[in-house]
C-alpha positions as CSV (number, residue, x, y, z in Angstrom):
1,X,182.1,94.4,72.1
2,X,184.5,95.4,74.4
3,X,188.4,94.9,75.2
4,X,189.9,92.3,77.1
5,X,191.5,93.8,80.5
6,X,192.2,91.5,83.6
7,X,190.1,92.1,86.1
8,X,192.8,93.2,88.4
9,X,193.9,96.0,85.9
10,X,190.5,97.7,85.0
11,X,190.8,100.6,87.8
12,X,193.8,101.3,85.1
13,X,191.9,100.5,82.1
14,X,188.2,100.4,81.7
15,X,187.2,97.6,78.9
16,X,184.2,99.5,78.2
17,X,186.3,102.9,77.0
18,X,185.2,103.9,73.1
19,X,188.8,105.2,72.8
20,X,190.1,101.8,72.6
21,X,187.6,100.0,70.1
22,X,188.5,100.9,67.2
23,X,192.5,99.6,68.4
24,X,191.0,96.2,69.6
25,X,189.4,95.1,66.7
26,X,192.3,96.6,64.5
27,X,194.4,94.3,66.7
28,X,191.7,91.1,66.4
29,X,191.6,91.2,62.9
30,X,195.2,91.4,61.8
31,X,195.7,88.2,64.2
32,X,193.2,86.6,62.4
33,X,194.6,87.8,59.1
34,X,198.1,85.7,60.4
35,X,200.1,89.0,61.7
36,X,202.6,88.4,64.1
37,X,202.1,89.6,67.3
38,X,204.8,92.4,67.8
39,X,203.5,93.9,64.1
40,X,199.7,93.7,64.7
41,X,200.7,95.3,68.5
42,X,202.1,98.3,67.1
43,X,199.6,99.2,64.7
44,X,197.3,98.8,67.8
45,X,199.9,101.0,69.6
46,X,199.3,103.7,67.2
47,X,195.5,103.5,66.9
48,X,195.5,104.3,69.9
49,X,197.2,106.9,70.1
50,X,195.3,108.5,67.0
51,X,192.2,107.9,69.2
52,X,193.8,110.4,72.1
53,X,195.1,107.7,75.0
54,X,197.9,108.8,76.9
55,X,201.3,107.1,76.7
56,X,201.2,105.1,80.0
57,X,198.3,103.4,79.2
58,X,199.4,103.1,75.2
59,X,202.2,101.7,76.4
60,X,200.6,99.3,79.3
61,X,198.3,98.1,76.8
62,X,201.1,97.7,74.1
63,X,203.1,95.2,76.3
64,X,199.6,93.4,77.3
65,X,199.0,92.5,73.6
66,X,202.5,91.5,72.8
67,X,203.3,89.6,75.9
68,X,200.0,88.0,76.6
69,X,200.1,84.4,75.0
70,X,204.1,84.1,76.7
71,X,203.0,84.8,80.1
């Protein structure tokens, strides 16, 4: 299991980073549970920041889960 990046973004934001595993699947499984987007993206928002990750990438990562099915 890891978490989705773009290739072009993982010198930011390496998929394979235990700090953001717990987030991702917190983030999967509300989707699956029917949580909107913008809710399930700020609970991901603040698991990740429980789990220590600064707030560039917190906020980088926010805006990637939020925005990524209307780009």
């Amino acid at each position: 299991f890891d978490v989705s990046v773009p290739r072009g973004l993982r010198w930011l934001i390496d998929p394979h980073d235990s700090r953001y595993l717990k987030a991702a699947a917190l983030h999967d499984e509300l989707l699956a549970r029917g949580w909107d987007r913008v809710t399930a993206g700020a609970v991901f928002h603040e698991a990740l920041r429980a789990d220590g990750v600064g707030p560039f990438k917190r906020l980088a990562m926010l805006l990637a889960v939020i925005l990524w099915r209307w780009s």
